[in-house]
C-alpha positions in Angstrom: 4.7 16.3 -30.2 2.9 15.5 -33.5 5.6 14.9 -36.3 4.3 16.5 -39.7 5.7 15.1 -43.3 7.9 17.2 -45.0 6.3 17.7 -48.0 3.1 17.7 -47.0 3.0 21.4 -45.9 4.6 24.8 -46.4 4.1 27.9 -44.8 5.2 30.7 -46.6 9.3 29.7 -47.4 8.8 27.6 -44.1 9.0 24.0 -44.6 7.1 22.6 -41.6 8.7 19.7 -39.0 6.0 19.2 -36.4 3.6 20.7 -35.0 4.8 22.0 -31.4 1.8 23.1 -29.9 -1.7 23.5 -30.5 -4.8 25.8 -28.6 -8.1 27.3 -29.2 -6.7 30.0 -31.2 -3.5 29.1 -33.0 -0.9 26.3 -33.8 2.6 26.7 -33.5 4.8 24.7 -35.9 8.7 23.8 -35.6 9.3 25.4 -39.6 12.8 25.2 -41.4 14.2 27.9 -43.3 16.4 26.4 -46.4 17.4 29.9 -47.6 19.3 30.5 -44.2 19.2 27.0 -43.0 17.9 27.6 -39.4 14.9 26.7 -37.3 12.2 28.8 -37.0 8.4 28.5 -34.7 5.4 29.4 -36.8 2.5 30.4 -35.4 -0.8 30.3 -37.5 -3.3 32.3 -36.0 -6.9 30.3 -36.3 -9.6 32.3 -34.9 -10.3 36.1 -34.7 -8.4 37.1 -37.9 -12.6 37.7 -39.8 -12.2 41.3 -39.7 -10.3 42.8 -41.5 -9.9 45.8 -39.2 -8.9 43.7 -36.5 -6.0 42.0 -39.6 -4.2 45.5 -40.0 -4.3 45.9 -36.3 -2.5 42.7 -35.7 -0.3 43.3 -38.5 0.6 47.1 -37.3 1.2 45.3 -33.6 3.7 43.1 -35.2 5.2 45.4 -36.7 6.5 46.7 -34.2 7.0 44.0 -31.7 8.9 42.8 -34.7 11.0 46.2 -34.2 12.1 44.8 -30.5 15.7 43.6 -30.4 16.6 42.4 -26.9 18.4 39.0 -25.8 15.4 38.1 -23.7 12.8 38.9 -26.2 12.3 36.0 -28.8 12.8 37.4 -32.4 10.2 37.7 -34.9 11.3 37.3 -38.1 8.1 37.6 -40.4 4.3 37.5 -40.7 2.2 37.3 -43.6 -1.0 34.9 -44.5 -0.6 31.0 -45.2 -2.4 29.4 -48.3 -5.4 29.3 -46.2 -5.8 33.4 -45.7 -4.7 32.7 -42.2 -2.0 35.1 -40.8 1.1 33.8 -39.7 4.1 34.7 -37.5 7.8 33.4 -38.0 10.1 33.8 -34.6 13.2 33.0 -33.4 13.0 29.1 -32.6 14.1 28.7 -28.6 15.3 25.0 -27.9 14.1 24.4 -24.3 11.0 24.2 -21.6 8.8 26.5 -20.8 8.9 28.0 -17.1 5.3 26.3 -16.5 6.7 23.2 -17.1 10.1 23.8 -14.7 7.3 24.8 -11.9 5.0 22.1 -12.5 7.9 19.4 -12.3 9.3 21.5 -9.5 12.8 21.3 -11.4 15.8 22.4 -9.4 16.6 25.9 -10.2 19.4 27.5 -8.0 17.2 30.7 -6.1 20.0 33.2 -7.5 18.9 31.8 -10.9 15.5 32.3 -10.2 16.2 35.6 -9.6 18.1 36.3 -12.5 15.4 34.6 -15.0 13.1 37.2 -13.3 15.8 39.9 -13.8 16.1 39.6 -17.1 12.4 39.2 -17.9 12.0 42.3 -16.5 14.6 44.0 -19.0 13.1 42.5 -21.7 9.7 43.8 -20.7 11.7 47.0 -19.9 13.1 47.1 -23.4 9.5 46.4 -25.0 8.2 49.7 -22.6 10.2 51.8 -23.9 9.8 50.8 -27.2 5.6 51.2 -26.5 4.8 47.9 -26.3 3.0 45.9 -23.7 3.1 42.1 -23.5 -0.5 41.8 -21.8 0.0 37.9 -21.4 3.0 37.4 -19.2 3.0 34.0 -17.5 4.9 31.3 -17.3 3.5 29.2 -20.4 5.2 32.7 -22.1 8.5 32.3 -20.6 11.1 29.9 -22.3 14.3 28.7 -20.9 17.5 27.8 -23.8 19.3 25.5 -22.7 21.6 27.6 -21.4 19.2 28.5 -18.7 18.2 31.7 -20.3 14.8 33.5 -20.3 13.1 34.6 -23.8 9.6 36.3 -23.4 7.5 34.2 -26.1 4.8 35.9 -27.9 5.0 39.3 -27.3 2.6 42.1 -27.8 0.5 39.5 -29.4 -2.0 38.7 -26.4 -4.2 41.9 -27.2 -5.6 39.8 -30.3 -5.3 36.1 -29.5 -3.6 33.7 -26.6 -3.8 29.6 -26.8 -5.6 29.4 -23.4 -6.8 32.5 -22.7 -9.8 33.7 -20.8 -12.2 36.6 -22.9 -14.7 38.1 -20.7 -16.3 41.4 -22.4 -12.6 43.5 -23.1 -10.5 41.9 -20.6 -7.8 39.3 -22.1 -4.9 37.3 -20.6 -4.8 34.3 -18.6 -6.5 34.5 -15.8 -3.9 33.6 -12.7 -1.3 36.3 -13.8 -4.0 38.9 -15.3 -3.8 42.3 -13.1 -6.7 44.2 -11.4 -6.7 46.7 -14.1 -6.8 43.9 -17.0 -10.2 42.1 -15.4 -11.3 45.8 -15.1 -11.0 46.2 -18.4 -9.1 49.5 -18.2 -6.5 50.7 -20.5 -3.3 49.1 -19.5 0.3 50.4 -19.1 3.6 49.1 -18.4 2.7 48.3 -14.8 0.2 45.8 -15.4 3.5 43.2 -17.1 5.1 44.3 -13.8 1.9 42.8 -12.1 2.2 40.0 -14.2 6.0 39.2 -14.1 5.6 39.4 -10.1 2.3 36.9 -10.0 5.1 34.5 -12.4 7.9 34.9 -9.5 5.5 34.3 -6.6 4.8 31.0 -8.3 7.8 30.2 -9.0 9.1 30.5 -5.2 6.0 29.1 -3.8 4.9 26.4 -6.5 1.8 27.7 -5.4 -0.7 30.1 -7.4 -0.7 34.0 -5.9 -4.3 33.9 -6.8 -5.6 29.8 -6.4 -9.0 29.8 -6.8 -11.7 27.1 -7.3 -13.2 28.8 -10.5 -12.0 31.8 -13.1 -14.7 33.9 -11.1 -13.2 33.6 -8.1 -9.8 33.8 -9.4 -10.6 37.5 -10.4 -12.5 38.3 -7.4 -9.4 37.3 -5.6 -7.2 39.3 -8.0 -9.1 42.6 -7.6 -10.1 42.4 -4.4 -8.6 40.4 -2.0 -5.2 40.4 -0.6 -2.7 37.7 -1.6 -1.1 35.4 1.2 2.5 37.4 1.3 5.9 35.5 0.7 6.8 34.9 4.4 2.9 33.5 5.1 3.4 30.5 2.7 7.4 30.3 3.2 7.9 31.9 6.8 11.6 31.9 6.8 12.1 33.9 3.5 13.3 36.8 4.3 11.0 39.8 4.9 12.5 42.0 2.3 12.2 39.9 -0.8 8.2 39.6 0.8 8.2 43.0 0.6 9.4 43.6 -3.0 6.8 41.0 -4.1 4.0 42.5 -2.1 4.9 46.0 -3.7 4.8 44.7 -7.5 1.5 43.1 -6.5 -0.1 45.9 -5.5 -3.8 45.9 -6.1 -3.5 49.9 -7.4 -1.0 50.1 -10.2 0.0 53.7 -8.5 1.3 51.6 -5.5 3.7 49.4 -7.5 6.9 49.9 -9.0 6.8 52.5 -11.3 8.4 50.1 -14.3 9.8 46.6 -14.5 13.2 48.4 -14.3 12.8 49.7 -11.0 11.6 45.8 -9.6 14.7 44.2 -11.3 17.1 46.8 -9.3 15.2 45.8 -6.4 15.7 42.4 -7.1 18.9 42.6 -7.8 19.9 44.4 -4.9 18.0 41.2 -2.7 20.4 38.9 -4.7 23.2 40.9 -3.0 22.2 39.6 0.7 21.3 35.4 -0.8 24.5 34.3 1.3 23.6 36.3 4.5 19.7 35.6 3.8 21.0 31.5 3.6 22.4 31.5 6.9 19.6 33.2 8.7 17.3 30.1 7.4 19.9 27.6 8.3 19.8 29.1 11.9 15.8 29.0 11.5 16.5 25.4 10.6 18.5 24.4 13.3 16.1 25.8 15.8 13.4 23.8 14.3 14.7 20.7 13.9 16.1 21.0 17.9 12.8 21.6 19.2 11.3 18.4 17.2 14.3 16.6 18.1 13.0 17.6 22.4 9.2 16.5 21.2 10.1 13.6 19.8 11.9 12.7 23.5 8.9 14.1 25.4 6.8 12.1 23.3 8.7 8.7 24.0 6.1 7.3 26.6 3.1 9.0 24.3 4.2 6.9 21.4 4.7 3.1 23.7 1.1 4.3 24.7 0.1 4.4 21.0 -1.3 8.1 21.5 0.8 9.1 19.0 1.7 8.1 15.8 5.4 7.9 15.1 5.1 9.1 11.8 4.4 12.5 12.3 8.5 12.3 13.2 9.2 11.1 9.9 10.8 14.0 7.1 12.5 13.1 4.3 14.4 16.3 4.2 14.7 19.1 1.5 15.7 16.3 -1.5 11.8 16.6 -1.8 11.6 19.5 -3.8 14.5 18.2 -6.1 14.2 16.0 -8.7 17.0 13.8 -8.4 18.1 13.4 -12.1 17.7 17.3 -12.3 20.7 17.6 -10.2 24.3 16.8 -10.4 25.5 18.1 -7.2 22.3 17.4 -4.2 24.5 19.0 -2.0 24.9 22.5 -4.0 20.8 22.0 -4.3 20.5 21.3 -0.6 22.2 24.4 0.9 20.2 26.7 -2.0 18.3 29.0 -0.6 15.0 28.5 -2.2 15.3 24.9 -1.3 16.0 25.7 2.3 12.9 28.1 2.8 10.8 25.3 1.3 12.5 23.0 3.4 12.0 25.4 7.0 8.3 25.5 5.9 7.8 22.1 5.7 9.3 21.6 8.9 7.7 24.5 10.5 4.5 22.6 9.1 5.6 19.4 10.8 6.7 21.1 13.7 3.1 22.8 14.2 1.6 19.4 13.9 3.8 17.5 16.4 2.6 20.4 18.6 -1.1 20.0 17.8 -0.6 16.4 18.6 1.3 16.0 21.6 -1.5 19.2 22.9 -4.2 16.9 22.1 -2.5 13.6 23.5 -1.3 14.8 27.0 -5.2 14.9 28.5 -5.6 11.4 26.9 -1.9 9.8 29.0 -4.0 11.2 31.8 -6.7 9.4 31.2 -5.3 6.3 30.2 -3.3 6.6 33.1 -6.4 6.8 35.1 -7.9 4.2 33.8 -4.8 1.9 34.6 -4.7 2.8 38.1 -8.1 2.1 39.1 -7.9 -1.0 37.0 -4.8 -1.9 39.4 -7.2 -0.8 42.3 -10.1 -3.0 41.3 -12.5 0.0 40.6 -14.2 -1.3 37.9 -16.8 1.1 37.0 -14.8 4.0 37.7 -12.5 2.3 34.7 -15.0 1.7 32.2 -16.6 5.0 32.5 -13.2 6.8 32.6 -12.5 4.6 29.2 -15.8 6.0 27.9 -13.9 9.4 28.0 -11.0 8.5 26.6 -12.3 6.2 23.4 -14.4 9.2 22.6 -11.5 11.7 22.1 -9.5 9.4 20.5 -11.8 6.6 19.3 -9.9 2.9 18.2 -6.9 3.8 20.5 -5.1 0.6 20.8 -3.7 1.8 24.4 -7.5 2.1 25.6 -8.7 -0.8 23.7 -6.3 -3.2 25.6 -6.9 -1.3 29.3 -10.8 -2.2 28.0 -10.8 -5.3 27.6 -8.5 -6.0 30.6 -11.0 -4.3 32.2 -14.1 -6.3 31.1 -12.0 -9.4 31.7 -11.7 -8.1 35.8 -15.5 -8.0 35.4 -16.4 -11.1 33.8 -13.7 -12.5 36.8 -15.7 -11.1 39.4 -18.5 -11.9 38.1 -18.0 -16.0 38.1 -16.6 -15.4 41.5 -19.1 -14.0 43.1 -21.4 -16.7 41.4 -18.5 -19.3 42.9 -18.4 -17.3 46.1 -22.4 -17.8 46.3 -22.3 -21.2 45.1 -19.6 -21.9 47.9 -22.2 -20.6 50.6 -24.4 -22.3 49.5 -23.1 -25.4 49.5 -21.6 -25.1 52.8 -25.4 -24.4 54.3 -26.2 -27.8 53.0 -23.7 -29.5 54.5 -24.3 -27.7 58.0 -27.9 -28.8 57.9 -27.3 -32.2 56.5 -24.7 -32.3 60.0 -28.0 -31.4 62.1 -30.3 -33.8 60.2 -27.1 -36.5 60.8 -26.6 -37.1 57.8 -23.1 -37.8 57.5 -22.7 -39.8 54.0 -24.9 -36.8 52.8 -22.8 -33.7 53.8 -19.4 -35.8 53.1 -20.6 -36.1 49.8 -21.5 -32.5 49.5 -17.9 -31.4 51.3 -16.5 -33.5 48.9 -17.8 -31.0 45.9 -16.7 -28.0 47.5 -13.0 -29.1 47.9 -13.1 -30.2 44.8 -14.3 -26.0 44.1 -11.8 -24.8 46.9 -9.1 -27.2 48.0 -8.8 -24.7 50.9 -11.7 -23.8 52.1 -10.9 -23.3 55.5 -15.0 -23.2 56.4 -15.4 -26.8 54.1 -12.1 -28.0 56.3 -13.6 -27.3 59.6 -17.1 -29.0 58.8 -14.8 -31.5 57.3 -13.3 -32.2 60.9 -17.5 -31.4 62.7 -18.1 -34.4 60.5 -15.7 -36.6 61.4 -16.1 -35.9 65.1 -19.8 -36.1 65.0 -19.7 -39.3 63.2 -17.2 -40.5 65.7 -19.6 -39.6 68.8 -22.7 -40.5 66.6 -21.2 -44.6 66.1 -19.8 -44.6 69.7 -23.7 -43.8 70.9 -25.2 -46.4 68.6 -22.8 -49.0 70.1 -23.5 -48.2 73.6 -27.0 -47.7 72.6 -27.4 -51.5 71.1 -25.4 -53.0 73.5 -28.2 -51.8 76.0 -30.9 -52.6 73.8 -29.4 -56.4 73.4 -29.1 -56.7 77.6 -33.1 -55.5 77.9 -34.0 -58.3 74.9 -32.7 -60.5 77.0 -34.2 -59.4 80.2 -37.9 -59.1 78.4 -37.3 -62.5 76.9 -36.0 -64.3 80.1 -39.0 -62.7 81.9 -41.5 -63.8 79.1 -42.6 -60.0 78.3 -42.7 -61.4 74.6 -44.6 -57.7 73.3 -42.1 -55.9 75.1 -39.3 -58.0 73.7 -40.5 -57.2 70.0 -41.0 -53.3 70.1 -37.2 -53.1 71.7 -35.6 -55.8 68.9 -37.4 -54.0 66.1 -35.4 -50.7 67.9 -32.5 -52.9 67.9 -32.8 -53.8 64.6 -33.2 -50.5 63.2 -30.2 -49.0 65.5 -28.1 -52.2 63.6 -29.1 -51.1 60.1 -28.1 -47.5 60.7 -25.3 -47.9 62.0 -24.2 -50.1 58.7 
């Protein structure tokens, strides 16, 4: 808020404070009036004003907006031209925030209240009809609250000629959101396109969503005067079906289809407001339902979420304190059981319900999978495992469940692997020492035993040679001795008998026999 020195400007008899706000086409001041010693807002108008024709125009609108005297309709007080030429209003100064800035900060409004700021909008729209004067801007920027939670319509009958953030296309002028079919027409306008407006303004302010979102102003009016708007109970299901209704009547896209007057959608309103504490239990009911059937997910999904299929968040709600702001409210229980608070509240668990749905649907193929792939792990069926992974990893890629069972998996293969190789080694080995047992070589094929125990401590094939050995070398030693002990009885006989060549070729055998057996 830009503070402005005192006597630096005057408007008219209006000492000026500060500048409130400022747009495109005017700047509204915070003024003083010392002759009755009150506040007043001064708006200067800065654009459009060139022609004269359009001047008296304004001037005769003022006039008799300025003729309006209803509680919910801010009070202009004067208009003339500043030093500058520029024309100038003085209205009624409303302490308070506008309804734009209660929906953008979400502030905690009790639903009847809603209601009633709408209510009373519509009488002071209402009150302006009669009178012959239509606002042509209604939105919530237009809207103040006093501080005693009040609604006063800012800047009436004035849109026609200029509006801070307006959108001009060829005749049509408003702001875009809350402008009706007729108005992006460009058609002559009546009483029902406010009661367009005012209902676009109470959509938004149940919803804190747009009745029209669009990505551009284009589309925004294409939406507007052609498409259908999402109704009340397909953004908030649980609201009830009547208040939809009323809504979905005022928004008619053909003005013949709406309320007839703002009146008529105020009684209507009013009459809803009748049924808020029957309407309240309903949703609690709704509520109750929901959060039993995500209380029964969240046990069916106990296994799903030690298998990591699921993410325990999705259970996680911070409850309806989400669309209060805490230092809004004195009383969070009063806001809790409020009935706008508890629609918002069923559709974000509706929301979260739907999800936990979604994913418990898409994780129940992938616990059969995973179990799968854990049995014939278990079973040794290696390749059936890693290509029953391959499923799994591709419809839910990075799942911790599956990337442990994987790399169990490729651990049982790298195992096999190196004992098969052992296996093979093993074999081999115990070849060796079969032949070295025919070739009688014992030293040889004890050595070669003495690896494979070392391998396989019990090796029931390496024990048995083990024991062939042993006997063989047993039989082979007891030959040799009888064998030389022969030998050493013919030396003597061939050297007794002087057979001296015959006595060399058997001590040469004897000899050698000697050295083996060593």
């Amino acid at each position: 808020m830009k503070i402005v020195n005192k006597t630096s400007q005057v408007i008219g008899k209006y000492l000026i404070k500060q500048e409130l706000a400022s747009g495109a086409m005017g700047t509204v001041y915070l003024g003083y009036d010392p002759l009755l010693d009150r506040n007043t807002a001064i708006k200067v108008i800065k654009t459009g004003m060139e022609d004269e024709n359009l001047r008296k125009r304004f001037f005769l609108e003022g006039q008799a907006v300025a003729k309006l005297d209803h509680p919910n309709i801010v009070k202009i007080w004067g208009m003339d031209t500043d030093a500058g030429n520029r024309p100038y209003i003085a209205m009624e100064y409303v302490e308070g925030d506008d309804l734009k800035s209660y929906i953008e900060k979400r502030t905690f409004v009790p639903f009847e209240q809603k209601l009633r700021i709408i209510i009373n909008v519509c009488m002071g729209l209402q009150h302006a009809h009669d009178n012959g004067v239509i606002h042509r801007d209604i939105k919530p920027a237009n809207i103040q609250i006093n501080k005693n939670g009040e609604p006063k319509i800012l800047d009436f009958g004035l849109a026609r000629y200029v509006s801070s953030d307006s959108i001009q296309t060829n005749s049509p002028i408003g702001t875009p959101y809350y402008m009706s079919p007729e108005q992006w027409k460009g058609e002559d306008l009546d009483r029902r396109s406010d009661l367009f407006s005012i209902a676009a303004v109470l959509y938004e302010f149940i919803t804190y969503i747009k009745t029209f979102e669009a990505a551009s102003v284009v589309a925004v009016m294409n939406r507007i005067v052609s498409e259908p708007h999402v109704p009340l109970v397909g953004c908030l299901p649980a609201c009830a079906p009547e208040l939809s209704r009323i809504v979905d009547l005022a928004l008619a896209k053909e003005r013949k289809d709406r309320y007839t007057s703002c009146l008529e959608f105020a009684n209507a309103l009013e009459k809803f407001s009748l049924s808020l504490a029957r309407q309240r239990e309903e949703v609690l009911k709704k509520v109750d339902l929901i959060e039993g059937e995500l209380h029964r997910c969240n046990q069916e999904a106990s296994e799903l979420l030690t298998l990591q299929l699921l993410d325990s968040t999705i259970f996680d709600y911070s409850g309806p304190r989400e669309h209060i702001t805490e230092n809004s409210v004195r009383n969070a229980t009063i806001a809790i059981s409020d009935y706008g608070v508890l629609i918002q509240h069923h559709a974000s668990l509706q929301k979260q319900l739907d999800s936990v749905h979604e994913n418990l649907r898409a994780a129940l193929p992938l616990k059969r999978l995973l179990n799968a792939c854990q049995q014939q792990l278990d079973e040794g069926k290696l390749e059936s495992c890693e290509r029953t992974l391959e499923e799994l990893l591709k419809a839910s890629p990075g799942n911790p469940t599956g990337l442990r069972i994987r790399e169990a998996c490729r651990r049982a293969q790298e195992e096999r692997r190196l004992a098969e190789e052992r296996k093979a080694k093993l074999q081999s080995l115990l070849a060796a020492v079969r032949q070295q047992l025919q070739h009688g070589s014992f030293s040889e094929a004890s050595e070669t035993l003495k690896v494979i125990l070392e391998m396989d401590p019990l090796n029931r094939d390496a024990q048995k040679l083990g024991n062939a050995i042993q006997e063989q070398k047993a039989l082979a030693e007891s030959w040799k001795k009888a064998r030389i002990a022969d030998l050493l009885e013919v030396c003597r006989l061939q050297f007794r008998t002087g057979d001296f060549s015959a006595f060399r070729r058997t001590s040469e055998e004897l000899l050698k026999i000697s050295r083996d057996a060593e």
